[in-house]
C-alpha angles and dihedrals in degrees: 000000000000128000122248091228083060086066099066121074131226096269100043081061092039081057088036083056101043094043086053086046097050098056104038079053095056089040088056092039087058098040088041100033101226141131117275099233091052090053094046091052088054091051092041087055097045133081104256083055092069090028083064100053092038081096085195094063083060086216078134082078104062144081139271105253092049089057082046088052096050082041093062098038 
């Protein structure tokens, strides 16, 4: 038996990631009213940033607001 997750390639997760990204990032730009650059050079410096393009940890596959909770945290 294969995993589902077997069946994407690296850059189907890599979109997955950057489509997750993109809108936890607009969510915190309009709750913290900030640009969104500024807020994309905080992420791109943080944990969950590299946690999400780590493609093994499968943090591509979640939602937004899990990849906002790690963020906050």
């Amino acid at each position: 038996m294969t995993s589902a997750t077997a069946a994407f390639d690296d850059q189907q997760k890599e979109l997955c990631a950057i489509s997750v990204m993109r809108a936890m990032l607009e969510d915190y730009c309009a709750e913290k009213d900030v640009a969104f650059e500024e807020a994309f050079l905080e992420f791109a410096s943080s944990r969950a940033y590299q946690m999400l393009f780590d493609f093994s940890t499968g943090l591509w596959r979640e939602g937004p607001d899990y990849l906002r909770d790690l963020f906050d945290k």
